[in-house]
ROMIRO-700277 format. One line per field, with one value per residue: x, y, z of N, C-alpha, C in turn; chain; residue in one letter. Coordinates in Angstrom, 3 decimals, padded with zeros to 6 digits, always signed. Example, Ala and Ser with C-alpha at 12.3 -4.5 7.8 and 13.67 -1.06 7.14 Angstrom:
n.xx = c(+013.190_+012.850);
n.yy = c(-005.690_-002.250);
n.zz = c(+007.800_+007.080);
ca.xx = c(+012.300_+013.670);
ca.yy = c(-004.500_-001.060);
ca.zz = c(+007.800_+007.140);
c.xx = c(+013.200_+012.900);
c.yy = c(-003.300_+000.030);
c.zz = c(+007.800_+007.870);
chain = c(A_A);
resn = c(a_s);
END
This chain:
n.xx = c(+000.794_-000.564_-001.426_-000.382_+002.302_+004.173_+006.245_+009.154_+009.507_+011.587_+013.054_+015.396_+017.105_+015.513_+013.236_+009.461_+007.335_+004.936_+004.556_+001.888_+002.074_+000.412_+000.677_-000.122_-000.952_+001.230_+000.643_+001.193_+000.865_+000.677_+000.228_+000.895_+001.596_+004.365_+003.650_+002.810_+001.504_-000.033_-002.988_-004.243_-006.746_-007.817_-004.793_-002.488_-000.603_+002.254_+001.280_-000.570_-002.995_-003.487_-007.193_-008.124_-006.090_-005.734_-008.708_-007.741_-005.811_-007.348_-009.224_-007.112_-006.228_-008.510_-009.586_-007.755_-007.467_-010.120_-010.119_-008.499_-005.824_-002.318_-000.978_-000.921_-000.128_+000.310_+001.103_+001.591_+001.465_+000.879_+000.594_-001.587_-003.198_-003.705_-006.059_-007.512_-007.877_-006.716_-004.717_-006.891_-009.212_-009.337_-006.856_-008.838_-010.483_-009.055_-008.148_-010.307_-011.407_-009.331_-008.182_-006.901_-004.720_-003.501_-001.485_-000.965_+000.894_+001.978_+003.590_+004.676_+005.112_+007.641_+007.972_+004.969_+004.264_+004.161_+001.000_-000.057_-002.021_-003.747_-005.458_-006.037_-007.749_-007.249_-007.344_-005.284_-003.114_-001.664_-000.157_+002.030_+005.108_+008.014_+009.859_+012.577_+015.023_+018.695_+018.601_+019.156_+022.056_+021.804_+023.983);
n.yy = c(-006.994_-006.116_-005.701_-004.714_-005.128_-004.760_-006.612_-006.230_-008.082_-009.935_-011.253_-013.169_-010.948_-008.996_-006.355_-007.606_-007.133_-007.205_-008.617_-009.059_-008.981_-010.484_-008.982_-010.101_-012.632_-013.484_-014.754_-014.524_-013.349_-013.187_-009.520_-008.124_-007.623_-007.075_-005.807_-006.226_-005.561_-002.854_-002.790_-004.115_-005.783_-004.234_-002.679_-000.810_+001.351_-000.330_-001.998_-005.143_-005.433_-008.326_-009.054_-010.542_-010.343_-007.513_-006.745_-009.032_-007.375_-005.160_-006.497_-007.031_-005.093_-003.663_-005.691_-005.453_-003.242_-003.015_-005.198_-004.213_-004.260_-003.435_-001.996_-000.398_-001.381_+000.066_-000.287_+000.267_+003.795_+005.813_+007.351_+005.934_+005.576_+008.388_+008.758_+007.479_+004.482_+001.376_+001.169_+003.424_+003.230_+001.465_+002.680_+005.444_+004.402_+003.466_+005.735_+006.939_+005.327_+003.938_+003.226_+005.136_+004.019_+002.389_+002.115_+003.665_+003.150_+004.294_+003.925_+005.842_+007.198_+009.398_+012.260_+012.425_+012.800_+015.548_+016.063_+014.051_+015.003_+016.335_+014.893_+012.827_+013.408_+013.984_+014.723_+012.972_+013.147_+015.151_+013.875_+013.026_+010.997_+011.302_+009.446_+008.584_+008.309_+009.322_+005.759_+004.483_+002.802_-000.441_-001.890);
n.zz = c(+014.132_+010.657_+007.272_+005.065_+002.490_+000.032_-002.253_-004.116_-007.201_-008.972_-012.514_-013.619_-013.131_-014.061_-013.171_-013.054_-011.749_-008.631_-005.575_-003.462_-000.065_+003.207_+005.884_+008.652_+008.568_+006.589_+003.908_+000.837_-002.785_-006.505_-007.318_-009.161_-012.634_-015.304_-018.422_-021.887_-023.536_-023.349_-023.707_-021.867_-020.325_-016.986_-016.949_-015.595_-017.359_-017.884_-016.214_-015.115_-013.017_-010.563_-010.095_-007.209_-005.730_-005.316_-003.829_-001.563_-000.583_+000.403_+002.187_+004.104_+005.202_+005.832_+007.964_+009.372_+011.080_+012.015_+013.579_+015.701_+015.830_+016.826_+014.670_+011.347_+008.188_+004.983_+002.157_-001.019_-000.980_-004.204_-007.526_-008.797_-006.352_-005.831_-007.582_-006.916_-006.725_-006.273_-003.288_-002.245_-001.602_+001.180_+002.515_+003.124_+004.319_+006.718_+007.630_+008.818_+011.063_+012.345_+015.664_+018.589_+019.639_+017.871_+015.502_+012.301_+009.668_+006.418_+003.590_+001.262_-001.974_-002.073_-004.229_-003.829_-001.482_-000.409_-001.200_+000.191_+002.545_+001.401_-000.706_+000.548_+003.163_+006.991_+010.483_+011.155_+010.165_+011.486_+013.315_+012.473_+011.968_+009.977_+008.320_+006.359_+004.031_+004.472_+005.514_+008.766_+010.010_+010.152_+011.981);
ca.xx = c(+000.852_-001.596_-002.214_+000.092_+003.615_+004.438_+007.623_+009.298_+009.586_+012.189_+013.216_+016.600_+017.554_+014.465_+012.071_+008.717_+006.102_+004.974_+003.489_+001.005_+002.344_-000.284_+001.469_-000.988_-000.582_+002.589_+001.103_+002.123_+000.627_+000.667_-000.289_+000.558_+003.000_+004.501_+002.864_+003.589_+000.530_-000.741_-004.412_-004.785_-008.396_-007.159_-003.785_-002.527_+000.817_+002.392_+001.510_-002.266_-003.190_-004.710_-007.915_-008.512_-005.296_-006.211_-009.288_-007.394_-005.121_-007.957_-009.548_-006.458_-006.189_-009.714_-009.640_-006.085_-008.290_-011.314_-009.405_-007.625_-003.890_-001.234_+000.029_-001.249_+000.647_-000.002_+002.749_+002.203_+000.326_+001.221_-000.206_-002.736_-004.351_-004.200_-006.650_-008.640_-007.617_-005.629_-005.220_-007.083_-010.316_-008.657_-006.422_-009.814_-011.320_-007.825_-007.593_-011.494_-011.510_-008.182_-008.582_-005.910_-003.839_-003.312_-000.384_-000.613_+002.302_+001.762_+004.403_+004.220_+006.047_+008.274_+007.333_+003.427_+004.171_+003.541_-000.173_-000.670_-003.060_-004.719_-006.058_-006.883_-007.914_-008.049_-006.725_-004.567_-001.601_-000.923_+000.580_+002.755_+006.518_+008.306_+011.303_+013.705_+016.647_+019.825_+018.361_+019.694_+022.054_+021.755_+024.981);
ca.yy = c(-006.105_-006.028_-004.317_-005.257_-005.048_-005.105_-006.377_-006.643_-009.186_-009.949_-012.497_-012.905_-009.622_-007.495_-006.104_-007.781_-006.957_-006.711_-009.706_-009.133_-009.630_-010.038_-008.961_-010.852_-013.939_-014.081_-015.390_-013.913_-013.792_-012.376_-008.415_-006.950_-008.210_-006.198_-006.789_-005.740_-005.262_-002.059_-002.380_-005.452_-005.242_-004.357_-003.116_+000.328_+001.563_-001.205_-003.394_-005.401_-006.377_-009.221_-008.574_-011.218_-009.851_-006.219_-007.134_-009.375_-006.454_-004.495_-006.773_-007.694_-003.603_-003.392_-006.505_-005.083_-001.937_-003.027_-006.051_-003.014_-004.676_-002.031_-001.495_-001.575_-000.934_-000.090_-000.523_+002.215_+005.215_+006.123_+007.925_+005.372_+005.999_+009.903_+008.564_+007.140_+003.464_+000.577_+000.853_+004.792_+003.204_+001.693_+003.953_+006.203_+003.597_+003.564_+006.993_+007.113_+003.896_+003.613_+003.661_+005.914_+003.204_+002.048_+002.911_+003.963_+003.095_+004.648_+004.100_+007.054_+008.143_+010.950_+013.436_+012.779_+013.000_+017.059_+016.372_+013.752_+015.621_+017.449_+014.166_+012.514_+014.915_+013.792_+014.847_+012.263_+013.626_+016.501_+013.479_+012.251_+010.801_+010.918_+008.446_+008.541_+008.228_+008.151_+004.687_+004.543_+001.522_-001.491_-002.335);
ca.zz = c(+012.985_+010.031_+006.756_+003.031_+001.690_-001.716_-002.550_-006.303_-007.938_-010.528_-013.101_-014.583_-012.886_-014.480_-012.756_-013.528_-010.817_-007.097_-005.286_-002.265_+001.025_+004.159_+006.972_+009.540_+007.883_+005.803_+002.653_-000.694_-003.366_-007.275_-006.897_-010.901_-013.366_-016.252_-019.538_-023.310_-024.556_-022.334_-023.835_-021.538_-019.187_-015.813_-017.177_-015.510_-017.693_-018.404_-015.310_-014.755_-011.760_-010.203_-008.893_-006.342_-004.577_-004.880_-002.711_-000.399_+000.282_+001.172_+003.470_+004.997_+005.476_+006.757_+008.826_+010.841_+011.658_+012.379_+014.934_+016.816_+015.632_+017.148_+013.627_+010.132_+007.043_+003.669_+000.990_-001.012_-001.800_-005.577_-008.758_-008.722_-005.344_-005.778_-008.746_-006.490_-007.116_-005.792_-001.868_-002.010_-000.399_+002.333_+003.230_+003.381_+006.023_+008.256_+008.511_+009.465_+011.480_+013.182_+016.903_+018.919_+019.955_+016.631_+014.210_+010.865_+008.657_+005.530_+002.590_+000.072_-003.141_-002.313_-004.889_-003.803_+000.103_-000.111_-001.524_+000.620_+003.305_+000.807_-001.782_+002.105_+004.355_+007.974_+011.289_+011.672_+009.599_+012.225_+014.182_+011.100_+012.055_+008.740_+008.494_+005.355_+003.605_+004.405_+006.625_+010.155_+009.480_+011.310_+012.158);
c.xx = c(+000.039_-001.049_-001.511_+001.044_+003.299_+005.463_+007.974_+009.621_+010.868_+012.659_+014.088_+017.006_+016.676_+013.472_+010.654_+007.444_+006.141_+003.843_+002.671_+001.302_+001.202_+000.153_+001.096_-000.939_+000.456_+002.285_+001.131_+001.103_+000.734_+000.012_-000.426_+001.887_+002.883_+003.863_+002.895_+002.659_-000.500_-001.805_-005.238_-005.431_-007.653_-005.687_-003.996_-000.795_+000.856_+002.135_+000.123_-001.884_-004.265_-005.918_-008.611_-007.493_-005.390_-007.345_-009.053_-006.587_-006.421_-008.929_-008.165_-006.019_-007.169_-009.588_-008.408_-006.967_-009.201_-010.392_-008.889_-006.163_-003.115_-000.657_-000.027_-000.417_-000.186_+001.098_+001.993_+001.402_+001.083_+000.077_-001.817_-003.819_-004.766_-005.467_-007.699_-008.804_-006.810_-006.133_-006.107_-008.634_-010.059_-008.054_-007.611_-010.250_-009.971_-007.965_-009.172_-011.505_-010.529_-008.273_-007.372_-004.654_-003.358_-002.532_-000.748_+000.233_+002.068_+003.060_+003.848_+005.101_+006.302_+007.552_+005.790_+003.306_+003.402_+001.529_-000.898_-002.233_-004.403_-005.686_-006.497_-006.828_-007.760_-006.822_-005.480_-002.675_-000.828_+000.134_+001.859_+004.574_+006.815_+009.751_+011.592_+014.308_+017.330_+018.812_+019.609_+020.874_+021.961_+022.902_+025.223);
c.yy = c(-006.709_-005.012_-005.262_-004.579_-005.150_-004.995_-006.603_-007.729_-009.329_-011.260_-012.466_-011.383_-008.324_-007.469_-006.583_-007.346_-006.935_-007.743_-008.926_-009.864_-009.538_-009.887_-009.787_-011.919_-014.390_-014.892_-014.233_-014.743_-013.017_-010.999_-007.782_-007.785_-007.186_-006.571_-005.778_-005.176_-003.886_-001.854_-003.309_-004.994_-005.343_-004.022_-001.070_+000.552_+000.507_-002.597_-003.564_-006.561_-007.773_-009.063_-009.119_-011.002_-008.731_-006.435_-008.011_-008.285_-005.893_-005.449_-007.188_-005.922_-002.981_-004.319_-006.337_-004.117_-002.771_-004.503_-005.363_-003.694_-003.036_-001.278_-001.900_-000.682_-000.850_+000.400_-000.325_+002.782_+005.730_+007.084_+006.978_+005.006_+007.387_+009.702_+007.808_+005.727_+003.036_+000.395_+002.629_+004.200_+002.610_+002.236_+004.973_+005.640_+003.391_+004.288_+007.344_+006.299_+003.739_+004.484_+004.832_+005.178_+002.528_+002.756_+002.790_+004.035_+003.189_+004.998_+005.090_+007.437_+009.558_+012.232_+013.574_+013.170_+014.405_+016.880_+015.346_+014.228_+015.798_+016.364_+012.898_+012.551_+013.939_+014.500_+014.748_+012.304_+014.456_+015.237_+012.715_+012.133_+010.658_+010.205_+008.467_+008.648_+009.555_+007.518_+004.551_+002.820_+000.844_-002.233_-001.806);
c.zz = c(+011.862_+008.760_+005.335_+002.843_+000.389_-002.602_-003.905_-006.379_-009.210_-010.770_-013.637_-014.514_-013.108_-013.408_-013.460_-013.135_-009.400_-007.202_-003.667_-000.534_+002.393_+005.518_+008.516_+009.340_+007.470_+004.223_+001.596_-001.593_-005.195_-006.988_-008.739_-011.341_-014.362_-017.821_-020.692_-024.151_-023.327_-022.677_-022.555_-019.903_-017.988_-015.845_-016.493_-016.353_-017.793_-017.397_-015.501_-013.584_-011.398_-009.309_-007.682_-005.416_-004.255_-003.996_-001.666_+000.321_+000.725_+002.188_+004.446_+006.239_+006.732_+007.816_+010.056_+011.574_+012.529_+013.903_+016.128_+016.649_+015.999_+016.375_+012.172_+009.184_+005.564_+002.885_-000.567_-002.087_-002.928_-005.892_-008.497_-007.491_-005.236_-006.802_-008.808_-006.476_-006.382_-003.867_-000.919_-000.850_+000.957_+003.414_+003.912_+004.832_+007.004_+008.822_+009.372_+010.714_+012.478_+014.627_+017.207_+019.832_+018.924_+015.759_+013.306_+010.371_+006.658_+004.387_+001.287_-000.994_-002.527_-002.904_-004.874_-001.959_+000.308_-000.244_-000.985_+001.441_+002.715_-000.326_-000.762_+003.078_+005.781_+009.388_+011.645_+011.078_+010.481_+013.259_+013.779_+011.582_+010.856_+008.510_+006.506_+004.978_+004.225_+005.390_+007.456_+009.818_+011.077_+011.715_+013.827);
chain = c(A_A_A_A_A_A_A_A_A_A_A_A_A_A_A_A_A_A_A_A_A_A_A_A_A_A_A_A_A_A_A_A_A_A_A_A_A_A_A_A_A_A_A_A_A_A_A_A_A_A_A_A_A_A_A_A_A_A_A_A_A_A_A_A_A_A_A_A_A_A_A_A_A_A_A_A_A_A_A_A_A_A_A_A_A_A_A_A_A_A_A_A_A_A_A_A_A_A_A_A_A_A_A_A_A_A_A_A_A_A_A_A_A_A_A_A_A_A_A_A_A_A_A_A_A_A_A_A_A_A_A_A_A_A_A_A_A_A_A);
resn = c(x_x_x_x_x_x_x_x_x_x_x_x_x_x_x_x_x_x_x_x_x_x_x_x_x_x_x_x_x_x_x_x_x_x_x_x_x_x_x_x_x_x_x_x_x_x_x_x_x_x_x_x_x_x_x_x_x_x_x_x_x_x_x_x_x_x_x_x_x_x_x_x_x_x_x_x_x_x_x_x_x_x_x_x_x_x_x_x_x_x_x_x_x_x_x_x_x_x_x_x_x_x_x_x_x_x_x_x_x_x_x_x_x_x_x_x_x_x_x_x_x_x_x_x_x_x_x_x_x_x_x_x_x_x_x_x_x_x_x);
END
């Protein structure tokens, strides 16, 4: 398996940010932290990202594909990939790129799931399993 998590982060109970997980690897690393001053270069809303991990996610994205890994992930299509940003060019090269033995695991905001298809088009949605809440427990 292949592709990028992006789990939260918090400090003294708050939410602060989302670090960069590479699922092929396992390392971690800063992804966006929250920040006070929302003029700040690289700042979307109130978070700015780092941009030496925004391009490791996407090669770690491209590099699952392009390897043929059974299963790549991307942790998660938001506002800011409908916007053309974040993991939107990626995603673009999976859904182009990804052989037919190859899973696509595509994490999505809820309320953007409907407009997925339609903000990136490809085939490969008609084959779409959709898993969510209530979770199956594991017990």
């Amino acid at each position: 398996m292949g592709g990028i998590a992006a789990p939260a982060v918090f400090e003294d109970g708050r939410h602060v940010g989302y670090d960069l997980l590479d699922l092929r690897c396992g390392s971690r690393q800063l992804l966006v932290r929250a920040v006070a001053d929302h003029a700040v270069v690289r700042s979307v809303d109130a978070y700015r990202f780092d941009g030496g991990a925004v391009s490791a996610g996407h090669a770690a994205i491209t590099a699952a594909v392009r390897d043929g890994l059974d299963a790549i992930a991307i942790d998660e299509i938001g506002p800011l990939e409908f916007r053309g940003h974040g993991w939107a060019p990626a995603l673009e090269f999976a859904l182009r790129e990804c052989g037919p033995d190859q899973e696509l695991i595509v994490i999505v905001r809820s309320s953007l799931l409907p407009r997925l298809p339609e903000r990136f088009p490809s085939p490969k949605w008609a084959a779409v399993n959709r898993i969510s809440p209530p979770w199956p427990s594991c017990a």
